[in-house]
N, CA, C and O atoms as CSV, one atom per row, in Angstrom:
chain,resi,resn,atom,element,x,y,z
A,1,UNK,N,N,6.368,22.475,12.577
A,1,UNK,CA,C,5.920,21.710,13.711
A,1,UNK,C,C,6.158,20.227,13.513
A,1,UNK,O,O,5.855,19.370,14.343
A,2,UNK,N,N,6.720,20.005,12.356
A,2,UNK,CA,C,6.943,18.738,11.971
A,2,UNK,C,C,7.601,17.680,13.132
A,2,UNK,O,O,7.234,16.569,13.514
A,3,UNK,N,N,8.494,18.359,13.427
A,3,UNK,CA,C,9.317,17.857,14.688
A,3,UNK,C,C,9.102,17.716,16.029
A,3,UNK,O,O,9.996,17.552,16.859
A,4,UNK,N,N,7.462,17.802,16.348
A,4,UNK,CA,C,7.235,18.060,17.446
A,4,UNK,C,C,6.195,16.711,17.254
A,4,UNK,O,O,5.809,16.231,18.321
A,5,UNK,N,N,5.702,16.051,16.005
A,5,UNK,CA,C,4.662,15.175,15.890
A,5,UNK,C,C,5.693,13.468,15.792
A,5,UNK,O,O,5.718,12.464,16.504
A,6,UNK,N,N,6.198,13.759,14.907
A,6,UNK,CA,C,7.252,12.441,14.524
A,6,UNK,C,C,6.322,11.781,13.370
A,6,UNK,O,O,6.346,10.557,13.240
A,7,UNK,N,N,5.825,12.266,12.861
A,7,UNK,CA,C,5.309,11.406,12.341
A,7,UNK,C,C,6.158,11.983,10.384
A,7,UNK,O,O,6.134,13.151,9.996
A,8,UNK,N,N,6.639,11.072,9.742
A,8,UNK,CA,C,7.342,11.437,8.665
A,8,UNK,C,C,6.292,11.502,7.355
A,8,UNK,O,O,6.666,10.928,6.332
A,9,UNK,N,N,5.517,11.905,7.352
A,9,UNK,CA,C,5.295,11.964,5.743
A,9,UNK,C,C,5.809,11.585,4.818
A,9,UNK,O,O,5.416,10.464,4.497
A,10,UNK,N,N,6.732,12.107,4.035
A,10,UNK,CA,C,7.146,11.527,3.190
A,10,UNK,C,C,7.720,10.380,2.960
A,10,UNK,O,O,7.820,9.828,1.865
A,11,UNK,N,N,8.268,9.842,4.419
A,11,UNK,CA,C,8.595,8.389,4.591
A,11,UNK,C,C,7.054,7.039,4.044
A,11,UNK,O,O,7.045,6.106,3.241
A,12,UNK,N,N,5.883,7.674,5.063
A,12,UNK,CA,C,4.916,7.360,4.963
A,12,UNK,C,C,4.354,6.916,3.687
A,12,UNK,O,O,3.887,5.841,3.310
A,13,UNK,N,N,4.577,8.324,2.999
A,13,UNK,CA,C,4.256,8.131,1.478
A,13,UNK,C,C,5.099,7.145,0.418
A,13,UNK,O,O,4.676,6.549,-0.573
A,14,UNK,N,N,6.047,7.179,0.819
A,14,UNK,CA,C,7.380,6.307,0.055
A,14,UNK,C,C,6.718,4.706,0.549
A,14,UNK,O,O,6.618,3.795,-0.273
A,15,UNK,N,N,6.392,4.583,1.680
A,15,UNK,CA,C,5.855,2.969,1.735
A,15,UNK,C,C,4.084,3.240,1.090
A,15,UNK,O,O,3.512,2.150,1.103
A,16,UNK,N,N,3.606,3.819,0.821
A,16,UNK,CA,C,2.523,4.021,-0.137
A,16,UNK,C,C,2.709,3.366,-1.280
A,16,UNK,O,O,2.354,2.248,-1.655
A,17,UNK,N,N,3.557,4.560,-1.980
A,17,UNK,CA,C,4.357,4.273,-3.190
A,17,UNK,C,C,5.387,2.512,-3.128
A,17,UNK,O,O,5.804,2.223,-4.250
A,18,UNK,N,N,5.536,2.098,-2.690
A,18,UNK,CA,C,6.650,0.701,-2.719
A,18,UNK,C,C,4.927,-0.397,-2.493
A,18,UNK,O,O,4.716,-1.154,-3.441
A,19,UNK,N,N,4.037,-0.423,-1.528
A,19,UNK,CA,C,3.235,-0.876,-1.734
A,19,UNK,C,C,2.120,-1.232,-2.888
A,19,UNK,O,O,1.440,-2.232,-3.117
A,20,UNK,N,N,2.262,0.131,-3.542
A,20,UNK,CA,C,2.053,0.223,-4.699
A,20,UNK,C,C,2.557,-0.559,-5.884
A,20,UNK,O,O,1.911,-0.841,-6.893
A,21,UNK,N,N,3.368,-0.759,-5.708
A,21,UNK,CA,C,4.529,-0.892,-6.600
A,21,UNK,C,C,4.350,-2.927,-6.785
A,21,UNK,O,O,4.541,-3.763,-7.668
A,22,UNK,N,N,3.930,-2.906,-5.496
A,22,UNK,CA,C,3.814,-4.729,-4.895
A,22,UNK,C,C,2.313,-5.297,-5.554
A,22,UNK,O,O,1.968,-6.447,-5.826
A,23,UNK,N,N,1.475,-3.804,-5.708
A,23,UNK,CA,C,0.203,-4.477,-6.149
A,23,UNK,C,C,0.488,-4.778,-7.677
A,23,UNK,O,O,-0.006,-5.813,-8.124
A,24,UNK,N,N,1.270,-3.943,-8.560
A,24,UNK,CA,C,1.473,-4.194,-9.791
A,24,UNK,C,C,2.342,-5.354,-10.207
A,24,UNK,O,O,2.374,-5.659,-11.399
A,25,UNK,N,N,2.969,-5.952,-9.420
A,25,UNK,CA,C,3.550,-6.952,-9.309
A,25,UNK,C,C,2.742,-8.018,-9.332
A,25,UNK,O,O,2.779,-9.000,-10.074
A,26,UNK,N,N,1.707,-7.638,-8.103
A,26,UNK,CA,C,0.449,-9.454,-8.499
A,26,UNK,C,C,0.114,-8.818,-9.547
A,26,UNK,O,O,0.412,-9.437,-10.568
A,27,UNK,N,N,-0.501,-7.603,-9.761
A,27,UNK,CA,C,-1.251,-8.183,-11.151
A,27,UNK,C,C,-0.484,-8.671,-12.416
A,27,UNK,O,O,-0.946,-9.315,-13.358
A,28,UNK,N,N,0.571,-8.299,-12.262
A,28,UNK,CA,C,1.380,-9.036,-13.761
A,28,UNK,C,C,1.550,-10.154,-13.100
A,28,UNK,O,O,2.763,-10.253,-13.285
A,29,UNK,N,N,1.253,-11.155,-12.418
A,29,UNK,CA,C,1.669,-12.324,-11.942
A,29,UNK,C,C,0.562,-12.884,-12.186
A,29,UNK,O,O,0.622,-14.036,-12.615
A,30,UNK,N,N,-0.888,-12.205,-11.976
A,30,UNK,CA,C,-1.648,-12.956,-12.459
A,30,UNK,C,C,-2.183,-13.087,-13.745
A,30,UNK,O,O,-2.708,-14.178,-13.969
A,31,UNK,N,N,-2.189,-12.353,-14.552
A,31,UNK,CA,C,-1.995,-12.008,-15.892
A,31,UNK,C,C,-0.931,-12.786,-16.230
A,31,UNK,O,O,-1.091,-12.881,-17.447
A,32,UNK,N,N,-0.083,-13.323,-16.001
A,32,UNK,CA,C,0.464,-14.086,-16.783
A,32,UNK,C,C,0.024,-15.761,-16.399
A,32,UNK,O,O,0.328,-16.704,-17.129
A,33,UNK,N,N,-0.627,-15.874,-15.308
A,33,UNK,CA,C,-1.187,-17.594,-14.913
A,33,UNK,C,C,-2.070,-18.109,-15.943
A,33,UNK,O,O,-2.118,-19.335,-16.039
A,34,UNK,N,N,-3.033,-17.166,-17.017
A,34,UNK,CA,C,-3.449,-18.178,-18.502
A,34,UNK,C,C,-2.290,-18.818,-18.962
A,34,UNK,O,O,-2.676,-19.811,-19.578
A,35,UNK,N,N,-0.761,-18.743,-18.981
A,35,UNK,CA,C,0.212,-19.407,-19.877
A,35,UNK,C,C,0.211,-20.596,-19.075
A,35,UNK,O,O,0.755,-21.379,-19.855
A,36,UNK,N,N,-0.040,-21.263,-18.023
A,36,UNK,CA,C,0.664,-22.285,-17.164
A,36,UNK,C,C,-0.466,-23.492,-17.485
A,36,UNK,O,O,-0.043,-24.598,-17.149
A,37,UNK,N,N,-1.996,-23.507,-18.144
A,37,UNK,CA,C,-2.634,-24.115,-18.190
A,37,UNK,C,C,-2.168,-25.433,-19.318
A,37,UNK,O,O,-2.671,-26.527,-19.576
A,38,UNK,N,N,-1.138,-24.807,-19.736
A,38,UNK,CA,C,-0.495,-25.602,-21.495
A,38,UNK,C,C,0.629,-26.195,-20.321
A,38,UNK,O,O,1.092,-27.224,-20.813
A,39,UNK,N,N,1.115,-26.006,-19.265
A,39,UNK,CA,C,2.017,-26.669,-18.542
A,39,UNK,C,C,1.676,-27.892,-17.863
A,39,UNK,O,O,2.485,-28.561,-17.220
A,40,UNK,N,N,-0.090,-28.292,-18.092
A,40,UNK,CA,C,-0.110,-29.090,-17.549
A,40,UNK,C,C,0.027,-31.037,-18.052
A,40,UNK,O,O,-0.176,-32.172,-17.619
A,41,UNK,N,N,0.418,-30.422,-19.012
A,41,UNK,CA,C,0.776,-31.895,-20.496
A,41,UNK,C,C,1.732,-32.803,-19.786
A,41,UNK,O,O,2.896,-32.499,-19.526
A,42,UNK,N,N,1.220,-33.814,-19.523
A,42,UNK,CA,C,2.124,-34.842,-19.154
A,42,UNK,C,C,2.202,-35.141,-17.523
A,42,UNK,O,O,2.979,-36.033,-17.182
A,43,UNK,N,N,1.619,-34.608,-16.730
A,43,UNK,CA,C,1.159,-34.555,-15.765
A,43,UNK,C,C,0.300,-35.674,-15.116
A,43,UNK,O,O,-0.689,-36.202,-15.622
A,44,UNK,N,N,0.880,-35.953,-13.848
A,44,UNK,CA,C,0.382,-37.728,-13.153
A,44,UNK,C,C,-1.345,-37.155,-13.317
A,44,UNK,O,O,-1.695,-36.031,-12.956
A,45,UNK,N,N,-2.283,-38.185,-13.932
A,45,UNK,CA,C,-3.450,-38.294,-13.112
A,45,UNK,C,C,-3.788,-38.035,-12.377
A,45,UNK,O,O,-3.248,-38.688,-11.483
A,46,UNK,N,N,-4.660,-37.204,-11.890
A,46,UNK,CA,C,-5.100,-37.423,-10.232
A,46,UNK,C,C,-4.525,-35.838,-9.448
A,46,UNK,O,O,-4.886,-35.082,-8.545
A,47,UNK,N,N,-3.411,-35.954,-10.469
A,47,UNK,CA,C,-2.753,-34.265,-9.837
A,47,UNK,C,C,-3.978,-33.095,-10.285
A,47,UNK,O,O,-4.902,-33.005,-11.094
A,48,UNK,N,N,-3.400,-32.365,-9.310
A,48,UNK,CA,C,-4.189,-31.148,-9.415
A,48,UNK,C,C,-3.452,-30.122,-10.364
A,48,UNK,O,O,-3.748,-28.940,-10.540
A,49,UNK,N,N,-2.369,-30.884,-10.963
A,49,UNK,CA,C,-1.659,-30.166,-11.921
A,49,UNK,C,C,-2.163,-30.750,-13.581
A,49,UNK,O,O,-1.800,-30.253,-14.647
A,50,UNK,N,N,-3.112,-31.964,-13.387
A,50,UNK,CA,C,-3.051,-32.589,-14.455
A,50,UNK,C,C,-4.109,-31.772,-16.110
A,50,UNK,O,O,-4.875,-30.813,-16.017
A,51,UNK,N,N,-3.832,-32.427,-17.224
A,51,UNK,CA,C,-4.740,-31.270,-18.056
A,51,UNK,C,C,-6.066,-30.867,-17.607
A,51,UNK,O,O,-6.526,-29.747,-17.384
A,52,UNK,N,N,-6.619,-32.121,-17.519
A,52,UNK,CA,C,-8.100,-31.846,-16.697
A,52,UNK,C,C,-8.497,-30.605,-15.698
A,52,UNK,O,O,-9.365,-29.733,-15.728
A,53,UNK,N,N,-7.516,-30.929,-14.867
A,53,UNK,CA,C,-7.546,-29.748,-13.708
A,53,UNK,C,C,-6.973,-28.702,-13.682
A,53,UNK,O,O,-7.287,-27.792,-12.914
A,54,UNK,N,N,-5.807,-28.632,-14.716
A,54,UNK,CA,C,-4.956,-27.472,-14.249
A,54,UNK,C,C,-5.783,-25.730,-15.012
A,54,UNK,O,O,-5.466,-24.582,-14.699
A,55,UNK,N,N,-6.709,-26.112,-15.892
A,55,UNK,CA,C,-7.537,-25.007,-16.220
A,55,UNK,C,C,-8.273,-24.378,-14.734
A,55,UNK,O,O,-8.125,-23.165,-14.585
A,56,UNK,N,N,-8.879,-24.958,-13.874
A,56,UNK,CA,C,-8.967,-24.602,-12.823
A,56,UNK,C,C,-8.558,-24.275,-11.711
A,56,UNK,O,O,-9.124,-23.539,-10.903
A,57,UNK,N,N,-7.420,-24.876,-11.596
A,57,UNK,CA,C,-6.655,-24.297,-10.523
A,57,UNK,C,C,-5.896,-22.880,-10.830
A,57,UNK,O,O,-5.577,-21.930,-10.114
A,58,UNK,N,N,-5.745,-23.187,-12.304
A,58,UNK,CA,C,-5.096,-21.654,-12.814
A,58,UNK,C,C,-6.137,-20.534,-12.709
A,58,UNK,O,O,-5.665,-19.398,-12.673
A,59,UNK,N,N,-7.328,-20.639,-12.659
A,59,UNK,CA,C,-8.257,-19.668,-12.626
A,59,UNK,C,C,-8.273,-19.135,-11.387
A,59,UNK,O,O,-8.192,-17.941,-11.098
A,60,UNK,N,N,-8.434,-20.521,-10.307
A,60,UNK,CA,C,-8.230,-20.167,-9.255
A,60,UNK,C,C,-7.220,-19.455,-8.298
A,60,UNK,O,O,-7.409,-18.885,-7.223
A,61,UNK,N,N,-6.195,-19.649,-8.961
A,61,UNK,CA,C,-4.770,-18.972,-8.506
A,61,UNK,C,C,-4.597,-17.278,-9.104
A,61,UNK,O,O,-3.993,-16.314,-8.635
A,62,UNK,N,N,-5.515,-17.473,-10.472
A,62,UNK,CA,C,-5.278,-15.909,-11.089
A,62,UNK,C,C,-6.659,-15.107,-10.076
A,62,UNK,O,O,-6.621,-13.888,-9.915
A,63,UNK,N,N,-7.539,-15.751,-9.605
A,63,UNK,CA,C,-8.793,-15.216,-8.924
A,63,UNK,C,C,-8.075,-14.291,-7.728
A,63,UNK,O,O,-7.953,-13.067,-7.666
A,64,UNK,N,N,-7.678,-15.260,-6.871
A,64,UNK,CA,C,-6.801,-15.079,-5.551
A,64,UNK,C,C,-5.412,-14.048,-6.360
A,64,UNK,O,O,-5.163,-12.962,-5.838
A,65,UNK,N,N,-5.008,-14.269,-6.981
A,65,UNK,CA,C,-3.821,-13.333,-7.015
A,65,UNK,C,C,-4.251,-11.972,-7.073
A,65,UNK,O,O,-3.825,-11.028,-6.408
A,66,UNK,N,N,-5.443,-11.982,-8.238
A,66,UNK,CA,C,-6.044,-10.441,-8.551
A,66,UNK,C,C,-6.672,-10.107,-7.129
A,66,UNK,O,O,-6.351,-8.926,-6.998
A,67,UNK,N,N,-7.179,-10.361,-6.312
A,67,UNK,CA,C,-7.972,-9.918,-5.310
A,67,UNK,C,C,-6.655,-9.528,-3.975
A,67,UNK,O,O,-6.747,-8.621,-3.148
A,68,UNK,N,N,-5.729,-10.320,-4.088
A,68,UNK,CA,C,-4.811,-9.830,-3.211
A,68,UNK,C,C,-4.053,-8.409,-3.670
A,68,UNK,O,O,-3.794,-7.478,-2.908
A,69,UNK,N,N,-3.672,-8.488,-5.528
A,69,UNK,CA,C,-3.818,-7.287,-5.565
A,69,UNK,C,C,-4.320,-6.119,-5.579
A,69,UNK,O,O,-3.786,-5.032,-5.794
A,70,UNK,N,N,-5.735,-6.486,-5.258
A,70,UNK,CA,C,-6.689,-5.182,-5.009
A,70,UNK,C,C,-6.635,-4.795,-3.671
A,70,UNK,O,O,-6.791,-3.601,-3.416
A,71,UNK,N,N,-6.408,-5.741,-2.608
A,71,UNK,CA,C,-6.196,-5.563,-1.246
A,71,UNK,C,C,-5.096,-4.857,-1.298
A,71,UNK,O,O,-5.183,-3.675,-0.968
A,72,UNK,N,N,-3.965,-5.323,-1.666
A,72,UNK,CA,C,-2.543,-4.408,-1.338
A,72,UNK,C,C,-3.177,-3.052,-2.041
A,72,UNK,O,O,-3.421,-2.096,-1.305
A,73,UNK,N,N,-3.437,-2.962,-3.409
A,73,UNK,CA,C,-3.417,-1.785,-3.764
A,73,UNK,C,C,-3.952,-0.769,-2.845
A,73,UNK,O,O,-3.383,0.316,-2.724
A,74,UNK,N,N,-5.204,-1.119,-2.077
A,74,UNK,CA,C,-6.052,-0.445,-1.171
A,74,UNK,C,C,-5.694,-0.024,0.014
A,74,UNK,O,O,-6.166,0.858,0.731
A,75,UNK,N,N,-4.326,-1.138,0.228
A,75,UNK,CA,C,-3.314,-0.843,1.516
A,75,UNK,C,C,-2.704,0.363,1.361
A,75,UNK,O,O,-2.532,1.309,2.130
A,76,UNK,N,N,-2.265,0.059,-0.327
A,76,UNK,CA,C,-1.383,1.557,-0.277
A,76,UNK,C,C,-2.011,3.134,-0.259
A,76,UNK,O,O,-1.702,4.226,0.218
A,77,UNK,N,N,-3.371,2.396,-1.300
A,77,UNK,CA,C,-4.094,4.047,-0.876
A,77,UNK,C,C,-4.438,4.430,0.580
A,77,UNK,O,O,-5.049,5.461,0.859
A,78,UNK,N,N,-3.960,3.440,1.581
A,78,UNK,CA,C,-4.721,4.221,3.376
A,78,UNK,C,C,-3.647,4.827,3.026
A,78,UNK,O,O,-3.741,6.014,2.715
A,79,UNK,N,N,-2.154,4.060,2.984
A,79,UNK,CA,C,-1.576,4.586,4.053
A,79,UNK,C,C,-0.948,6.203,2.880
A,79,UNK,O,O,-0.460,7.129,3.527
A,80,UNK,N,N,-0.999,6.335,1.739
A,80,UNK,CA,C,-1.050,7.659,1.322
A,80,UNK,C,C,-1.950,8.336,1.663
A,80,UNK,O,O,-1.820,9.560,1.682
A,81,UNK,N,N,-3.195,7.681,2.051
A,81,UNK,CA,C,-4.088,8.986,2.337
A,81,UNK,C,C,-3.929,9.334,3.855
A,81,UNK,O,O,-4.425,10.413,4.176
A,82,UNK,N,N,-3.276,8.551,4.922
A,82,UNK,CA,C,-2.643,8.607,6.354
A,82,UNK,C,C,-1.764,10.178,6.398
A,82,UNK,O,O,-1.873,11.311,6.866
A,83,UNK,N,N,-0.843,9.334,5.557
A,83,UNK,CA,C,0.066,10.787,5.268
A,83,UNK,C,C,-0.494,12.096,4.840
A,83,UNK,O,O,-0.077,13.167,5.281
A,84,UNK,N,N,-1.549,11.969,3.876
A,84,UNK,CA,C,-1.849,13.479,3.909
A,84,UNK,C,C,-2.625,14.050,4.658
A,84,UNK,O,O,-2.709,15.273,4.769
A,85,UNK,N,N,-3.443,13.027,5.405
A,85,UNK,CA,C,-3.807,13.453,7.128
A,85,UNK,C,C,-3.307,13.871,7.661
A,85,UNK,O,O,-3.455,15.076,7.865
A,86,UNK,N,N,-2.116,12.941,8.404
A,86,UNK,CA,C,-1.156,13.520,9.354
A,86,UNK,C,C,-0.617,14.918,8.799
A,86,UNK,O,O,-0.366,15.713,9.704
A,87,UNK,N,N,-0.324,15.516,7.153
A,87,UNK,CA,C,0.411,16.399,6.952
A,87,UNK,C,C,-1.000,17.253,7.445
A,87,UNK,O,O,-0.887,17.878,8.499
A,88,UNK,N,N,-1.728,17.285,7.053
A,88,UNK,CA,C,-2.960,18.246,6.897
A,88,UNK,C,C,-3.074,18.880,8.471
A,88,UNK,O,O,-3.132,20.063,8.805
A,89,UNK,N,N,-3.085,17.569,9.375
A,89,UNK,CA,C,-3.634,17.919,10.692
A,89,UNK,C,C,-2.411,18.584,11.375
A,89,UNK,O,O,-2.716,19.263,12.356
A,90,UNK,N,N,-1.001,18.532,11.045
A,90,UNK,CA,C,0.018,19.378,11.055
A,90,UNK,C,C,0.088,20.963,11.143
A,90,UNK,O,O,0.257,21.916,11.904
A,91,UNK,N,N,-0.185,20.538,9.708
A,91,UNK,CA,C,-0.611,22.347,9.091
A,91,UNK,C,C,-1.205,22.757,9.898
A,91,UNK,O,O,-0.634,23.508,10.689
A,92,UNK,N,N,-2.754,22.431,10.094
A,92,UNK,CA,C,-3.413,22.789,11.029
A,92,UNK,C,C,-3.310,22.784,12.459
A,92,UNK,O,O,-3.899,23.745,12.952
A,93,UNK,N,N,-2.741,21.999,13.319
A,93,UNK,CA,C,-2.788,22.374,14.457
A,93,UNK,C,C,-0.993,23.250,14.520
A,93,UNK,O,O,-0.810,23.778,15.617
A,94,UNK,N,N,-0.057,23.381,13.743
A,94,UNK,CA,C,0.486,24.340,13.894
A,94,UNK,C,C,0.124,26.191,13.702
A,94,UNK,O,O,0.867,27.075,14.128
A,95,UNK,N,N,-0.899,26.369,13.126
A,95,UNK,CA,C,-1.536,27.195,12.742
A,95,UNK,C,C,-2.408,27.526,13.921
A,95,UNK,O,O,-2.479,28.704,14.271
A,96,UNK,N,N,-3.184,26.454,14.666
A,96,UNK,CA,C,-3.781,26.905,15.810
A,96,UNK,C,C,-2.575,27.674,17.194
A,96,UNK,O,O,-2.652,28.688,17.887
A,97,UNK,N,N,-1.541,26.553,17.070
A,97,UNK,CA,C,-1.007,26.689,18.065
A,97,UNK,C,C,-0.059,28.500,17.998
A,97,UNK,O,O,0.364,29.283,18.848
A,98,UNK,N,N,-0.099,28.463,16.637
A,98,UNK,CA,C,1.038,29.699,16.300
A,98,UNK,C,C,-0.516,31.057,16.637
A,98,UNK,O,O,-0.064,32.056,17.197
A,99,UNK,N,N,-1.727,31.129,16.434
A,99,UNK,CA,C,-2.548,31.680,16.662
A,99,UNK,C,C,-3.108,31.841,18.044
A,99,UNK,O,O,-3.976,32.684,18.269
A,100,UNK,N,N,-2.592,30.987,19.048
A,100,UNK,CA,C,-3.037,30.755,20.238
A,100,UNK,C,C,-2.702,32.356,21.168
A,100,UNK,O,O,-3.404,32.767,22.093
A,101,UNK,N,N,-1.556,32.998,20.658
A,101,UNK,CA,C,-0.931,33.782,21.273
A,101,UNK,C,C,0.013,33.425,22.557
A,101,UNK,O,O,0.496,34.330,23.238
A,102,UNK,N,N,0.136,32.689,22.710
A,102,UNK,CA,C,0.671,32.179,23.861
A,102,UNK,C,C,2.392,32.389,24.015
A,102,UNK,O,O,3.252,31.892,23.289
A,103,UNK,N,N,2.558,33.150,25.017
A,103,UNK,CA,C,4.418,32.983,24.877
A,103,UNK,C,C,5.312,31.852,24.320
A,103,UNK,O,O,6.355,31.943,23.672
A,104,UNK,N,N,4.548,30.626,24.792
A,104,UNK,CA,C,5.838,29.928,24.423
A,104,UNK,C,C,5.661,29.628,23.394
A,104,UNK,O,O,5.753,28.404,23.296
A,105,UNK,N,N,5.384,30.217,22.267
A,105,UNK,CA,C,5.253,29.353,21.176
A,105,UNK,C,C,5.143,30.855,19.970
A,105,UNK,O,O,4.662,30.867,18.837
A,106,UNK,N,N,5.854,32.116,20.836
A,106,UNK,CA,C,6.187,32.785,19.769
A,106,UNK,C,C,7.500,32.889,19.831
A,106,UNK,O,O,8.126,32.706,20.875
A,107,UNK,N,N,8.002,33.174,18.780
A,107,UNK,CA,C,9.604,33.136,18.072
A,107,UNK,C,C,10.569,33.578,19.288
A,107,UNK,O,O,10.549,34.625,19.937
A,108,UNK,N,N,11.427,32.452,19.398
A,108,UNK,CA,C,12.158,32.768,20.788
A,108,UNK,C,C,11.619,32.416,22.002
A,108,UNK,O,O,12.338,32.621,22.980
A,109,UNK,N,N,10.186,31.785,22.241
A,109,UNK,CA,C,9.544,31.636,23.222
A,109,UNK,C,C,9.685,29.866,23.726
A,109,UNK,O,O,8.893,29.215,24.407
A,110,UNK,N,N,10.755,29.512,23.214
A,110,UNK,CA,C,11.055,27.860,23.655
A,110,UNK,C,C,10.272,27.133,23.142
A,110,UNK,O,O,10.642,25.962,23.217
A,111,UNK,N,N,9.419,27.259,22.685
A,111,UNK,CA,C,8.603,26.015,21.509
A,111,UNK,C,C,8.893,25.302,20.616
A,111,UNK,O,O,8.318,24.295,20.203
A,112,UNK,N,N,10.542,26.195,20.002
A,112,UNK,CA,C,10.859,25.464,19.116
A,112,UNK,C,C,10.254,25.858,17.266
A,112,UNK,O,O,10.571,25.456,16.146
A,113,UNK,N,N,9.245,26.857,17.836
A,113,UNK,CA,C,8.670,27.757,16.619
A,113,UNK,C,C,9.515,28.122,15.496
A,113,UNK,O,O,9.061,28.807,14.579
């Protein structure tokens, strides 16, 4: 009945999986922002890059990075768990419909069964 919904699953799941893939990306991005605090040597005064500050802004940047990757990650678990909805509710309403008894929708009956 797959072909009668449009809706692709496994496509679905593949942007799960690639979303996935984006959350592990911030987190090694932020996991690596403790190294940049030693970058701030030599740095104008007053900058928000300077030694003084740049311990904080790096915290702040690794704060925000980790939390965006918990958001994406969480993106990716809907939309895998979307897909195994849509597959589930598939199964199932092909199962109703093949149980319905109804002509058109037994073998040869134009449904496409």
């Amino acid at each position: 009945m797959g072909e009668i919904t449009s809706i692709d699953v496994p496509r679905l799941t593949a942007m799960g999986d690639a979303v996935q893939e984006v959350a592990g990306r911030l987190d090694r991005l932020a996991a690596g922002v403790d190294g940049l605090t030693h970058q701030a040597e030599g740095a104008i005064q007053g900058s928000v890059t300077c030694e003084w500050a740049m311990p904080a802004v790096s915290m702040n940047w690794q704060y925000n990075l980790e939390h965006l990757a918990s958001d994406v990650r969480e993106f990716a678990g809907h939309l895998r768990q979307a897909a195994a909805d849509y597959h589930e509710a598939d199964v199932e309403a092909e199962a109703r419909v093949k149980a319905s008894g109804h002509p058109a929708f037994r073998p040869g009956g134009g449904a496409g069964l």
